[in-house]
N, C-alpha and C positions, 0 to 999 in steps of 0.2 A: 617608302610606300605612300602612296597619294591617292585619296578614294575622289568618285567621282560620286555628286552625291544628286538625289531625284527625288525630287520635291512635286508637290500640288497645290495650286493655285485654288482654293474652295468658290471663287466668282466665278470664273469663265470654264473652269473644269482642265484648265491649260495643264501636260506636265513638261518640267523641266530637268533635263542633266547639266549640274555644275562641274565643273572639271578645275579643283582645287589647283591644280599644277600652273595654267593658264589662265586662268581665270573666264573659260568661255562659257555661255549659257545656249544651248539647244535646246529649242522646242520639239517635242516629242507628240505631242497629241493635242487638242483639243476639242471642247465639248461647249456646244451649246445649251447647254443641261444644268442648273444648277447641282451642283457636285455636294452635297448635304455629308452623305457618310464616306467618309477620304481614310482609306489605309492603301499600304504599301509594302510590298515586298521583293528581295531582288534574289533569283536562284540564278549565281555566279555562273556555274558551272554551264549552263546554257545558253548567258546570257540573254534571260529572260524576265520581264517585268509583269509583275501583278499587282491589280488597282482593283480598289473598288467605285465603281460611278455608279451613284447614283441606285440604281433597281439593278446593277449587272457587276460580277467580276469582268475583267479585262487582262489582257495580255499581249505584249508584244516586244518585237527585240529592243534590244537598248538605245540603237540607231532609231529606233519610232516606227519603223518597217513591221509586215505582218499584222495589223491589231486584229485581235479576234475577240471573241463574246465567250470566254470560260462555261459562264453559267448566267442565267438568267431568271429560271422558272424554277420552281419545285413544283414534282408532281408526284402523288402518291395514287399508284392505280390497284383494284383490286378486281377483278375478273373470279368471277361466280359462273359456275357452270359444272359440267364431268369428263371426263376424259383428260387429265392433267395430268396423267402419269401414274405408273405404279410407283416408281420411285422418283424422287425429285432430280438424279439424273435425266431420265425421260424426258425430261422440260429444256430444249434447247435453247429456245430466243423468246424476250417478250420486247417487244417495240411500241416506242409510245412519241407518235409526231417522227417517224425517222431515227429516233435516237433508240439502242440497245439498251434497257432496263438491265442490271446485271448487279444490282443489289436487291436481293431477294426477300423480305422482310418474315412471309408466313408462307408455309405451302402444304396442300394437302391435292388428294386427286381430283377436287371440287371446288376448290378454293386457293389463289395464288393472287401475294400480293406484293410490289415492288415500290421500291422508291429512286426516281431517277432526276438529276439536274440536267437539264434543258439550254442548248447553249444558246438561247431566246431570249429578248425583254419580255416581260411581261407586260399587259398591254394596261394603257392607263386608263382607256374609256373602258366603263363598263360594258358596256353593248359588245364592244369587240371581245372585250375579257371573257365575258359568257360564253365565244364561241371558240375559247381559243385553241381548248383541246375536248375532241369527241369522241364518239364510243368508236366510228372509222377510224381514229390515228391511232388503234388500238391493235395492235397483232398477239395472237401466241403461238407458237408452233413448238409442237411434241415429235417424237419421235414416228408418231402415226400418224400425223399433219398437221395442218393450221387453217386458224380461223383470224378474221379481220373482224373487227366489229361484234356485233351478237347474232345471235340466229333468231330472227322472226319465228320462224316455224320450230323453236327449239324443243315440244314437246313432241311432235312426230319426228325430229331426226333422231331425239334419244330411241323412242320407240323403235324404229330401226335398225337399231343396233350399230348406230354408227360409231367404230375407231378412234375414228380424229378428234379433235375438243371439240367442242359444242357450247358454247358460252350465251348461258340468259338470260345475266347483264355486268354491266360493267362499274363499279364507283369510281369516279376521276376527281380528284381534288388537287388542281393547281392554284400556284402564293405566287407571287411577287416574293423577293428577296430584299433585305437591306444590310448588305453585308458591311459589315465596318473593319473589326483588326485581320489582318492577314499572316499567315506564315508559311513557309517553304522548308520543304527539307531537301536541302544541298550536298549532299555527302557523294563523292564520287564512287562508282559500282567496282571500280580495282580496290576499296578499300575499305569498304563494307564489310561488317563480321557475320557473322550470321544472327545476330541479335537485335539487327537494324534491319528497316524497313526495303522488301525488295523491288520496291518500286516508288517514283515518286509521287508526295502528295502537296494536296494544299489544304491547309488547315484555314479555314475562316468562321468566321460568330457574324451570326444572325440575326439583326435587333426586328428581325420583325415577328421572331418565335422564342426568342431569347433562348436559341443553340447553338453549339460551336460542332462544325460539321468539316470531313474532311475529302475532297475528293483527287480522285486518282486524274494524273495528269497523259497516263498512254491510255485509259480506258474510262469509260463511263462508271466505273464503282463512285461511289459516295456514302458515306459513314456517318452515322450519327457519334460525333466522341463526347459530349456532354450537354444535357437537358436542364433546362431553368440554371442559365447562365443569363440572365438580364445583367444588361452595359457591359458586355465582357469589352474591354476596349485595349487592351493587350494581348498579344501573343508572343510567344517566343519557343522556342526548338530548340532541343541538343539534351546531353549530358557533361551535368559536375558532379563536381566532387565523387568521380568514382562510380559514376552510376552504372549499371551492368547495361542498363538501355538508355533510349530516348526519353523523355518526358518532353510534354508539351504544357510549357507554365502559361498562366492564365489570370490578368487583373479581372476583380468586379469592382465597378465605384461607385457601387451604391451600396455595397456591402464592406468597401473596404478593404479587402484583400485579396491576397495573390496566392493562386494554386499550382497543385500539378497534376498530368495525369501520365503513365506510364505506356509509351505508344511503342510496346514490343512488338515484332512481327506476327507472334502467335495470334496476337487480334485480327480477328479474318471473317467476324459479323458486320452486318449494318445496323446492328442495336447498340445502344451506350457503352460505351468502357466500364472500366470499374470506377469504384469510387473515386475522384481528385483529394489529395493531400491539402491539409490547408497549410500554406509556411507563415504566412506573415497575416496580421489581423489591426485591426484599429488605426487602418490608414486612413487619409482622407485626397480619396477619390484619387486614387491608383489609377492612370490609365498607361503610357505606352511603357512596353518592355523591352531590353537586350539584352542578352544572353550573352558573356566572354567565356566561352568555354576553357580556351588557354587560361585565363587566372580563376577561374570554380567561381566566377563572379555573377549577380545578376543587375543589372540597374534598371530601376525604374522612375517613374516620372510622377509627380502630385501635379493635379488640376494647380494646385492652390503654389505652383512656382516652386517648387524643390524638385530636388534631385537626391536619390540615394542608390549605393551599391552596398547590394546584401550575399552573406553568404549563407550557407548550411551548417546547421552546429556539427562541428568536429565532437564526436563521442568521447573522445582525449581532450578536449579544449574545457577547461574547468571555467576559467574566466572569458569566454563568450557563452556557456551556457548558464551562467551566474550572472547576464548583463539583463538589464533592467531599462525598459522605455523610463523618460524623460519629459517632463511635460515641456521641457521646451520644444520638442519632435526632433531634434538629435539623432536620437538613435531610438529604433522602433525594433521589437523583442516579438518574437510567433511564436508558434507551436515548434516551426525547424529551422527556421532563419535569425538570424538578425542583423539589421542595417543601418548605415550610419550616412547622415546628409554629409555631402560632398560638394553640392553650391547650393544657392537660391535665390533665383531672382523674383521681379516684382509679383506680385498676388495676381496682379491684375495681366498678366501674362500668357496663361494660361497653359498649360504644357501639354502637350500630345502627344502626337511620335517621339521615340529616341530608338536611335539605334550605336553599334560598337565598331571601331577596325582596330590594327594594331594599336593606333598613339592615338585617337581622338573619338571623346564621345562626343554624337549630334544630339540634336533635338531639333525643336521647330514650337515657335510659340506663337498661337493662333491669334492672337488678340491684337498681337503688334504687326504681324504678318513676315516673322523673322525667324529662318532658320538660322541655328547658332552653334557653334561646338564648344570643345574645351580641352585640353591636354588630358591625357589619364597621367598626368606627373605633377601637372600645376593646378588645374582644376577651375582655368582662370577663364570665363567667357569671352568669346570670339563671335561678332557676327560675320556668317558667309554669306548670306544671300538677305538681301533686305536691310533699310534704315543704312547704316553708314556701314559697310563690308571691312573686315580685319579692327574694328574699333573694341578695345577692352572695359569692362565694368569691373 
């Protein structure tokens, strides 16, 4: 097995697929944009790419073909008026800018409010930004009609007795986004249990709200899965050690640690999940993750040039739940983990991404401008792309 592996160029916004076998490099996209917050993720199973640039998710096939604008804008709308239904069935469609709103956040027969991502940039000049969404790109429609916009005349249509909604006004709050870690869930639908997710998502973090938010890739849903998540700069997906579900783990690096939260299918709001687990604590500056779910493994990456793979205390495991951090930073001790450094290169390196395939973990170190892997048997650095390619330290 030989992965092909797709990198980001942070100056020109270029991306690249290396093709370990060959040794070829294909350019995939470019941007004339400086590319500030750079993540990446690849769902196999599609053949599909997701990036973040800049103020936008992206997507497109692996060939470079297709790119599209995932998401671009968050908008939270809230339409004030009556005629919203008796019951929240009643409420068919709310449309904001073309796009179907279809994560419902409150609703009553007076008041209904939604949260939708916008496959838009958000506009940089102000002036434009003011206009970019208005009380017209506004639709609701009930089962006893629809309304655009507000109604002028809104206290003689109530008077009336008019049916259909009748809306007085409208609150529109659209962001900009700055999304930085990405993650995908890949699981193919012949072999999904029913404890997994029936549809797929993308999970990404926020740094311009400091949220980790997840949205549906066949429809317009999006999820709030966790609030005051500042620098989350990792993500990763799956179940170990046994897990009955999914979890979606989760670096902070200003906090130091790495979470989880439990993405069962029974979650079906667009409000927060539950609480995340904390496993691991008193790192320094945690950012990217990979998940081997074949060995219940997790590795992650330090700002500051290491490398560790951590597992979950075994309830049976006397001598891992009796292990004890290290002031050399060896091996680091949580609330449910614990992990042990596995390499470490220079400080001054800086580490970001990593990710896992069968025989080789990558990574990619910003500072030198060199992604590099490593055997998971030898543990011995390899640069693949950048400075001198196949050269060992």
């Amino acid at each position: 097995f030989t992965s092909t592996v797709y990198y980001r160029e942070q100056r020109n916004g270029t991306i690249f697929a290396y093709n370990n076998q060959d040794n070829s490099v294909v350019e995939l996209e470019r941007s004339t944009e400086y590319a500030r917050f750079v993540g990446m993720t690849l769902q196999q199973r599609t053949q599909r790419l997701y990036w973040s640039d800049s103020r936008t998710i992206k997507s497109a096939n692996v060939d470079g073909s297709d790119t599209t604008i995932v998401i671009g804008t968050l908008v939270r709308v809230t339409w004030i008026g009556v005629n919203f239904g008796s019951l929240q069935s009643d409420l068919l469609e709310l449309i904001v800018k073309g796009t179907r709103c279809v994560s419902i956040l409150s609703w009553s027969s007076e008041k209904v409010e939604c949260l939708v991502g916008l496959p838009q940039k958000y506009p940089s000049n102000p002036d434009v930004a003011a206009v970019f969404a208005r009380d017209d790109d506004c639709w609701i429609r009930t089962t006893r009609g629809a309304m655009q916009g507000t109604a002028p005349n809104y206290g003689e249509m109530r008077a009336a007795g008019y049916e259909s909604p009748i809306v007085e006004r409208i609150k529109l709050r659209a962001t900009f986004i700055l999304p930085h870690a990405l993650a995908v869930n890949d699981v193919h639908p012949s072999i999904r249990s029913n404890d997994q997710e029936p549809e797929d998502w993308l999970y990404w973090s926020n740094s311009a709200d400091g949220t980790i938010y997840r949205s549906s890739l066949r429809t317009t849903k999006i999820d709030i899965v966790h609030e005051h998540a500042w620098s989350a700069r990792g993500l990763a997906l799956g179940a170990i050690a046994n897990e009955q579900a999914s979890s979606l783990y989760f670096s902070l690096e200003s906090k130091g640690t790495i979470s989880r939260i439990s993405i069962s299918a029974s979650q079906s709001s667009p409000s927060p999940f539950g609480a995340p687990q904390v496993l691991l604590t008193g790192l320094e500056s945690p950012r990217g993750l990979a998940l081997d779910a074949s060995n219940d493994a997790l590795y992650f990456a330090e700002k500051t040039g290491r490398v560790y793979k951590a597992k979950l205390f075994d309830s049976h495991d006397t001598q891992a739940s009796g292990m004890e951090a290290d002031p050399t930073g060896d091996n680091k001790v949580g609330p449910m983990m614990a992990a042990h450094r596995i390499l470490t290169v220079s400080s001054l390196a800086r580490l970001d991404g990593i990710t896992v395939d069968s025989k080789y973990l990558y990574w990619c170190e910003t500072n030198s401008n060199i992604v590099a892997r490593a055997s998971l048997v030898s543990f011995e650095r390899e640069v693949v792309v950048g400075g001198s390619a196949n050269s060992q330290l």
